[in-house]
C-alpha positions in Angstrom: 3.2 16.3 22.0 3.1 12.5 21.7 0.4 10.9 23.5 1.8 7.9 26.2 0.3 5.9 23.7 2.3 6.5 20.9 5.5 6.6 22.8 5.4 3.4 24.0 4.9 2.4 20.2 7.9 4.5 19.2 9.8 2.5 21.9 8.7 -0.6 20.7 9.4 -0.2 17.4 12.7 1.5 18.1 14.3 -2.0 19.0 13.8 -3.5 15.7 16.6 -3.4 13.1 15.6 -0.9 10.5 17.2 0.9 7.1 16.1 4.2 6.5 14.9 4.0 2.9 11.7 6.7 3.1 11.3 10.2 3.5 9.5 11.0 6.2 7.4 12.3 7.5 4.9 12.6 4.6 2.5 15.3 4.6 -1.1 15.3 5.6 -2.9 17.1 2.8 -6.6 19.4 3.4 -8.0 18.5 0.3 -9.9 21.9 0.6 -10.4 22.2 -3.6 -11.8 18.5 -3.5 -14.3 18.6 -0.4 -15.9 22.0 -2.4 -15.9 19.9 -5.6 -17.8 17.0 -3.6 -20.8 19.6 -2.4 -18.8 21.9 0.0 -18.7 21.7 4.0 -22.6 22.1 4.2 -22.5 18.4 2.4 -18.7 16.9 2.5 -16.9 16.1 5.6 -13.2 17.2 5.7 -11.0 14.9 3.9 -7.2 14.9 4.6 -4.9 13.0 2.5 -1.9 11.3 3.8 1.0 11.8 1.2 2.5 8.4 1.4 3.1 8.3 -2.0 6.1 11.1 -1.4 7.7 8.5 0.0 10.6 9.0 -2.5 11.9 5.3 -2.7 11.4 4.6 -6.3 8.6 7.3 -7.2 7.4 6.2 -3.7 4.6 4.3 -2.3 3.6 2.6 1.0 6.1 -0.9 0.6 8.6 2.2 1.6 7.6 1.5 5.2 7.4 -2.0 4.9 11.1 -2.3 3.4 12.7 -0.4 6.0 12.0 -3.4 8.3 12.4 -6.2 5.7 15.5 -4.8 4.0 16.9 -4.8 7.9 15.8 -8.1 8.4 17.4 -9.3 5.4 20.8 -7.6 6.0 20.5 -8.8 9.6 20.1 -12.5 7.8 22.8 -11.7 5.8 21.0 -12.1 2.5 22.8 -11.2 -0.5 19.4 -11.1 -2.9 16.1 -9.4 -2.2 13.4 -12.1 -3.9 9.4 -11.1 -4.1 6.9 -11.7 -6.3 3.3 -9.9 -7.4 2.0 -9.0 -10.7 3.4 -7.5 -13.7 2.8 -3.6 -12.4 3.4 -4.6 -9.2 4.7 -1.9 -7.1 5.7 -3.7 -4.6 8.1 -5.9 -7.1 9.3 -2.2 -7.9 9.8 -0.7 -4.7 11.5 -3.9 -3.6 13.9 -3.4 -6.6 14.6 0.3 -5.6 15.4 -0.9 -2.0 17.9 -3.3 -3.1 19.6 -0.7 -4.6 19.9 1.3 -1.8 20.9 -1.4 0.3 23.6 -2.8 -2.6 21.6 -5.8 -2.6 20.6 -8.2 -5.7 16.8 -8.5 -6.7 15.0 -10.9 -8.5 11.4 -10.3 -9.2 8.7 -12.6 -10.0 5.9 -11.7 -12.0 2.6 -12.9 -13.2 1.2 -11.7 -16.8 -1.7 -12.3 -18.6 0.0 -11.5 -21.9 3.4 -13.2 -22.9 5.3 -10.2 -23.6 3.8 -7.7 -21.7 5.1 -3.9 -22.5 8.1 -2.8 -20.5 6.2 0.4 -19.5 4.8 1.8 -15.9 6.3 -0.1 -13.0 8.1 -2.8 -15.4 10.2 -0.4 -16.6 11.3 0.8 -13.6 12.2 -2.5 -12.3 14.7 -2.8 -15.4 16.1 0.4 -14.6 16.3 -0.3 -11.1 18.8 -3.6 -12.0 16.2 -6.6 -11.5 16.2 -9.8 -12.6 12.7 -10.1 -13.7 11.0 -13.5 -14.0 7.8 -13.5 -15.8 4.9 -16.5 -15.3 2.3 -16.6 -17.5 -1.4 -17.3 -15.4 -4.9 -16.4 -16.4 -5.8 -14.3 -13.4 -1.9 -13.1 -11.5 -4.0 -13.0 -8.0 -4.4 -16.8 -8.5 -1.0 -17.3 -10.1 -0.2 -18.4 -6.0 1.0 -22.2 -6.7 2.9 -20.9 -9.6 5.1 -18.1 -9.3 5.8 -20.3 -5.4 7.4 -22.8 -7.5 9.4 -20.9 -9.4 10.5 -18.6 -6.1 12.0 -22.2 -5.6 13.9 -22.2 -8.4 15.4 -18.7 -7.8 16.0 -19.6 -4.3 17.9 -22.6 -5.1 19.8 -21.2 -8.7 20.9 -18.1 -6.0 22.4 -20.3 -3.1 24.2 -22.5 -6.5 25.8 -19.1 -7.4 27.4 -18.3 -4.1 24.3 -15.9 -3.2 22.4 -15.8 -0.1 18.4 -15.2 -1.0 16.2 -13.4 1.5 12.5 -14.3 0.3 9.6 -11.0 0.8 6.2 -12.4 0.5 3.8 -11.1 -2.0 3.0 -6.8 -0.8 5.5 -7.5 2.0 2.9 -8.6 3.8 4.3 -10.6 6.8 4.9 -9.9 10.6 8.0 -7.6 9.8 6.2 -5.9 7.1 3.5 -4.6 9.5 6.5 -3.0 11.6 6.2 0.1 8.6 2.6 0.8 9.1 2.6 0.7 12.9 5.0 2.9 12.6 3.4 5.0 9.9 0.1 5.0 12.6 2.1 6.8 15.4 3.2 9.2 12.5 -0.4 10.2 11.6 -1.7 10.1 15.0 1.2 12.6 16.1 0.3 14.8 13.0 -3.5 14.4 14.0 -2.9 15.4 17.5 -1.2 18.5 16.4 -4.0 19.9 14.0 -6.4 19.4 16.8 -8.2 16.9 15.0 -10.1 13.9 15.3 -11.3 12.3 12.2 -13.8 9.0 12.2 -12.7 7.0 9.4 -9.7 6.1 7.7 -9.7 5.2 4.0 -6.8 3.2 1.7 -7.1 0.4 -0.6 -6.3 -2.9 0.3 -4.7 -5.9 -1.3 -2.9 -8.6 0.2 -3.6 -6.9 3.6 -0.2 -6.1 5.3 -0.7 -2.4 5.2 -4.0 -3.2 7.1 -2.4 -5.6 9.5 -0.3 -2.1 10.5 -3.1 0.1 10.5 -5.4 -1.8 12.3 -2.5 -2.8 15.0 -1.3 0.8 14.7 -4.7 2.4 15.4 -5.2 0.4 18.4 -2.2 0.6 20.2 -1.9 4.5 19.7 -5.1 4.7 20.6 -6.3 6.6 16.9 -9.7 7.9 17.2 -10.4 6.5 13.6 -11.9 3.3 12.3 -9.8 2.0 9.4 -11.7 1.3 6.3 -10.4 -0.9 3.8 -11.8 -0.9 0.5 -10.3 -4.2 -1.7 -9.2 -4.2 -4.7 -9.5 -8.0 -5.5 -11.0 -11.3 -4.6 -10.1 -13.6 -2.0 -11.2 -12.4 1.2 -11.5 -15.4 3.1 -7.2 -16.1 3.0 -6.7 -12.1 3.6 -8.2 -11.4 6.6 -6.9 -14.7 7.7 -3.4 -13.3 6.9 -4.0 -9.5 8.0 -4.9 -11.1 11.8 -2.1 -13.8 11.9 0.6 -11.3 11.0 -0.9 -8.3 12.7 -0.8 -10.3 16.3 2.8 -11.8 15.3 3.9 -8.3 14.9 2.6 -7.7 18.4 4.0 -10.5 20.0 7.8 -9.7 18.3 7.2 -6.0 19.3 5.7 -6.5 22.8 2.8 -4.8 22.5 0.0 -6.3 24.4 -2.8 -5.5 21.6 -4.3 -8.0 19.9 -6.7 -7.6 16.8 -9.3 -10.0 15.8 -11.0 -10.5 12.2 -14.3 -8.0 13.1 -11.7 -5.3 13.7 -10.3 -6.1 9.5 -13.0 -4.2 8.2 -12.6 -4.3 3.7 -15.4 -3.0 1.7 -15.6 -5.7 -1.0 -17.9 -3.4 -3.2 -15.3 -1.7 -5.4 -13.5 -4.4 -7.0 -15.0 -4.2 -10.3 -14.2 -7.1 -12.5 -11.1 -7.9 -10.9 -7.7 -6.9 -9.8 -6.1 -4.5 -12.2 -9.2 -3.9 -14.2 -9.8 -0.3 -13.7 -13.5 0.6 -12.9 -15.7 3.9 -14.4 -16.0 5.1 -10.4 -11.9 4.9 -10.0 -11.2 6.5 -13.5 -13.4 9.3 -12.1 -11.9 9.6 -8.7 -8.4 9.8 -10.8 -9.5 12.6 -12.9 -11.3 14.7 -9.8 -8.7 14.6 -7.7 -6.5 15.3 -10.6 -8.1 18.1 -11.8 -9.3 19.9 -7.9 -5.9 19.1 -5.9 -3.0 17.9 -8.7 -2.8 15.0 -7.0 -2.3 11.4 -8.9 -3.6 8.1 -8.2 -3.2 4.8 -9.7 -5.9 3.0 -12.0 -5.7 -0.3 -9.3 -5.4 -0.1 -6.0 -5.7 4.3 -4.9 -8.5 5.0 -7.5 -11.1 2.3 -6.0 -10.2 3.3 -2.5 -10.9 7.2 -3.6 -13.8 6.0 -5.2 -15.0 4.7 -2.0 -14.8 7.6 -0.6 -16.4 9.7 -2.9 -19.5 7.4 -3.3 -20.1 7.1 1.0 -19.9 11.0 0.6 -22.1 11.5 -2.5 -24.9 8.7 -0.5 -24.4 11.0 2.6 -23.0 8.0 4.8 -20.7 10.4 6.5 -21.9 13.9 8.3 -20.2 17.0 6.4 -19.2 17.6 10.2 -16.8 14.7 10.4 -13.6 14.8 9.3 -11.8 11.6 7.6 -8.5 10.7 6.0 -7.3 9.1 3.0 -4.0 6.9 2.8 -2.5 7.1 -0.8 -0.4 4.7 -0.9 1.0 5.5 -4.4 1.4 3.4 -7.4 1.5 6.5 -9.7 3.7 4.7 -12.0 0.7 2.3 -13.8 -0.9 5.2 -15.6 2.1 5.5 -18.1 1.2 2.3 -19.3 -1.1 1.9 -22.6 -3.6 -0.2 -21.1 -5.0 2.7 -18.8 -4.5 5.9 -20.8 -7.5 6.0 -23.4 -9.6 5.3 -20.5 -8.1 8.0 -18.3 -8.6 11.1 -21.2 -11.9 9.9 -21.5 -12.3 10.5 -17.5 -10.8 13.9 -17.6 -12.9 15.0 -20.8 -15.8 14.0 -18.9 -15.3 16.4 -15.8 -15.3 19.2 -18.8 
């Protein structure tokens, strides 16, 4: 049964438009086969996974939460074209793309490259089958590519309204005050799922980019009163600006939701020690986490943002940071799509071979 807690949440979040674009809920996964692979329950704690990459919108991911909220937003605005931006295997860009074909909406999708024709493969691909528009801009580093895929958002903007078209603008991850509707949301979710298991885990794990998923969680935990600290683990540079943004939007959220939680920028915890070399490098610890959990539960992660999080994990448990007596979760939030792309797949048979 739903704590008070929760049900004022579901109340809250009840007011605001929303369009069903997810399947839910997803599963919460025992990752028994894992947990023995990591040293058993004499040396791993418990580790439940929560499926939110069965999401189904688009091959699924965690932006399906977000979009519920954004797409309603948009239709509410009467916007005739979904616009966001990210890099080239964004799945955001993807996911947005999917949505707007649910909704019989437009999309246009910005993307940064680092190569000038970059192969339409992985989460590119999808976005052409999906319908989009796809505007590429060539930067050095696409997390830094800020000033320059802005401008031509402009353009779009303005080349849309010229056409007849009414543009509804989605910030980079959906990360913005309605955004963080899908993961408060998806917090009452889990902590409804928890309660039923008779559970009560300590930590929860996902990776984090440009912060709006933990703007949600973080909100989400405290107002359903979760027992779990969330645990970001980043997946690229720029800390400073994120946690700025994770705090501004998570309060805005509870301001337009009237919830009377606040967070503040101790609470936006992100481990900054799994980056690697940068965002969308993979790293020798995520390869690895891809292949074990792979090969012990035939579950999939992603080489950028789910592999370092997993990673994460599976280093605090290896260094005994957690007590096999705890039990924690990990959020996949998806992104399956980026392993079919050539960049990643020598590396990823090299992983597997290695667990031989």
């Amino acid at each position: 049964m739903p704590t008070a807690a929760v049900t004022g949440v579901r109340a809250a979040l009840a007011a605001q438009p929303r369009f069903p674009l997810a399947t839910l809920p997803t599963p919460l996964h025992d990752a028994v086969r894992l947990r023995e692979a990591l040293g058993g329950p004499s040396r791993c704690p418990r580790i439940l996974i929560k499926r939110d990459d069965l999401t189904s919108l688009g091959l699924g991911g965690n932006k399906a939460r977000k979009l519920e909220y954004l797409v309603a937003d948009a239709q509410s605005a009467g916007a005739t074209t979904l616009i966001t931006t990210g890099a080239v295997q964004s799945n955001h860009a993807r996911m947005t793309a999917a949505a707007a074909c649910v909704a019989g909406l437009r999309s246009v999708l910005v993307l940064t490259t680092t190569t000038a024709e970059p192969a339409i493969a992985g989460n590119l691909l999808l976005d052409h089958l999906f319908g989009a528009s796809v505007r590429l801009v060539p930067s050095v580093d696409p997390m830094l590519a800020v000033g320059q895929d802005e401008a031509v958002v402009a353009e779009v903007v303005t080349a849309e309204k010229a056409a007849g078209r009414t543009p509804y603008v989605i910030p980079i991850g959906g990360s913005s005050a309605i955004g963080v509707f899908g993961y408060v949301g998806g917090t009452a979710e889990l902590v409804d799922q928890l309660n039923d298991m008779g559970v009560a885990p300590t930590r929860l794990y996902f990776a984090s980019g440009s912060r709006g998923t933990q703007a949600g969680l973080t909100l989400g935990a405290k107002a359903c009163g979760a027992t779990y600290a969330v645990m970001g683990i980043a997946v690229s540079a720029g800390e400073a600006e994120k946690i700025e943004r994770a705090k501004r939007i998570a309060n805005e959220a509870a301001t337009r939701l009237g919830l009377p939680e606040r967070v503040d920028l101790p609470e936006l915890v992100t481990d900054q020690e799994y980056i690697g070399e940068g965002y969308g490098i993979p790293t020798k610890a995520g390869l690895e986490a891809i292949a074990l959990l792979a090969r012990t539960e035939a579950i999939l992660l992603d080489p950028c943002y789910t592999s370092k999080g997993m990673a994460a994990l599976v280093d605090h448990v290896r260094s005994g940071l957690m007590s096999p007596a705890e039990t924690v979760i990990f959020l996949h939030t998806g992104g399956v799509p980026a392993i079919f792309t050539d960049g990643h797949r020598e590396d990823l048979l090299r992983a597997s071979v290695a667990l031989l």
